[in-house]
N, C-alpha and C positions, 0 to 999 in steps of 0.2 A: 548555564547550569553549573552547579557547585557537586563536580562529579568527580570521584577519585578513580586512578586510571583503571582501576579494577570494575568500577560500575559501567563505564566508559569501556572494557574489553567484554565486557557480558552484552551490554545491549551491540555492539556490533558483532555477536558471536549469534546472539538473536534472530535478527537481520538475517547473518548468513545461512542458517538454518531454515528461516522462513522459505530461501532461496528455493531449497529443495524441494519443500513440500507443498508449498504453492501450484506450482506448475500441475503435479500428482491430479489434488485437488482440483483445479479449473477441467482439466481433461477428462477425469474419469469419476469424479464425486459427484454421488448423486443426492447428498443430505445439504440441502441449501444452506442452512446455517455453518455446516462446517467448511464448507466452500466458500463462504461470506467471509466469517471467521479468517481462516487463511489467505486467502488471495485479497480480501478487504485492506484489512488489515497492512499488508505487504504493498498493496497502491498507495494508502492512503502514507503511509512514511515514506514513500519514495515522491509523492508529490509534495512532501512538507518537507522531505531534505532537498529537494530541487529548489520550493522556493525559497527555505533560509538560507542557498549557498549562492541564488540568483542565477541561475540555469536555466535558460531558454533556449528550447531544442525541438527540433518537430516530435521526440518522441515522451517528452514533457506532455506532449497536445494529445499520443497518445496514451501516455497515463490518465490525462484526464478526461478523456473519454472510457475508459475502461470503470474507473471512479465511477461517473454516471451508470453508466449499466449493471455496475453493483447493486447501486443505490437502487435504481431502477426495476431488480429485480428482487429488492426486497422488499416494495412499494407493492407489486406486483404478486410475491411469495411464490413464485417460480421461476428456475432460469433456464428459459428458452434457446437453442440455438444460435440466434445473436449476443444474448448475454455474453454466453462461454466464448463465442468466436473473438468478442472485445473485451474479456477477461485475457484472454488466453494474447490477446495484441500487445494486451496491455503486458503480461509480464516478459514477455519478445522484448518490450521495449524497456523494460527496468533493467534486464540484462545488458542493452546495448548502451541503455545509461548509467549501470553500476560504475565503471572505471572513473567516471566524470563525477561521482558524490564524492564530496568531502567526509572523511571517515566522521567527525566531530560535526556536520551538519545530519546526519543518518543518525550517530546517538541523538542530538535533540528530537531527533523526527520521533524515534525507536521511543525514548520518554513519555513524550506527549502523547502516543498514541498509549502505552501502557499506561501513563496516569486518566486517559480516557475508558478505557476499557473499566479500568477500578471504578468508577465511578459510574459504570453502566453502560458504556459501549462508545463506538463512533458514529458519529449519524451523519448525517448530508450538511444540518451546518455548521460542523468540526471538517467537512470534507472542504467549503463553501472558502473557509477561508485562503484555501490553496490551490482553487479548481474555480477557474473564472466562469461565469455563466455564458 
């Protein structure tokens, strides 16, 4: 991406905000959409800066299982118990794998996923290319 380092200090200012309110969200939100919204959102860059930095990690596996149960639970249009438990895994494991992203694969992730959203959202196969079956 052709990002000047101002666009490049926002989308990983992004990111780190999402940090916070994520977790809120997965725990105690009971509006699926905005629970989607946030912690979605927040998996799905963090399994697309894992894989443009080529990071394979067990907690990679559980990014992408938390992915699924997003998805899963929008398919469904509620989220259950297990949802949140593998939401809530899944951002356990973005924190243990934050130190390990590349700040500059996290803005591409952080991009893609906002030029998806403009465009109508993220769905399962914008997730697909980053989240093995």
């Amino acid at each position: 991406l052709n990002l000047t380092p101002v666009e490049r200090a926002v989308a990983h200012a992004k990111f780190s905000k999402m940090m916070t309110t994520a977790p809120l969200q997965a725990l105690i939100g009971e509006d699926l959409d905005k629970v989607l919204d946030s912690v979605g959102t927040l998996l799905f860059i963090s399994a697309a800066a894992a894989h443009h930095a080529g990071i394979l990690d067990p907690d990679v596996k559980i990014i992408h299982g938390a992915c699924r149960a997003a998805v899963q639970s929008t398919a469904e249009e509620r989220l259950t118990s297990l949802h949140r438990a593998s939401l809530e895994s899944g951002l356990l494991a973005i924190e243990r794998l934050r130190p390990k992203l590349p700040v500059p694969a996290l803005v591409l992730a952080s991009t893609e996923a906002t030029l998806l959203i403009r465009q109508g959202g993220v769905y399962w196969r914008d997730f697909q290319k980053y989240v093995p079956e």
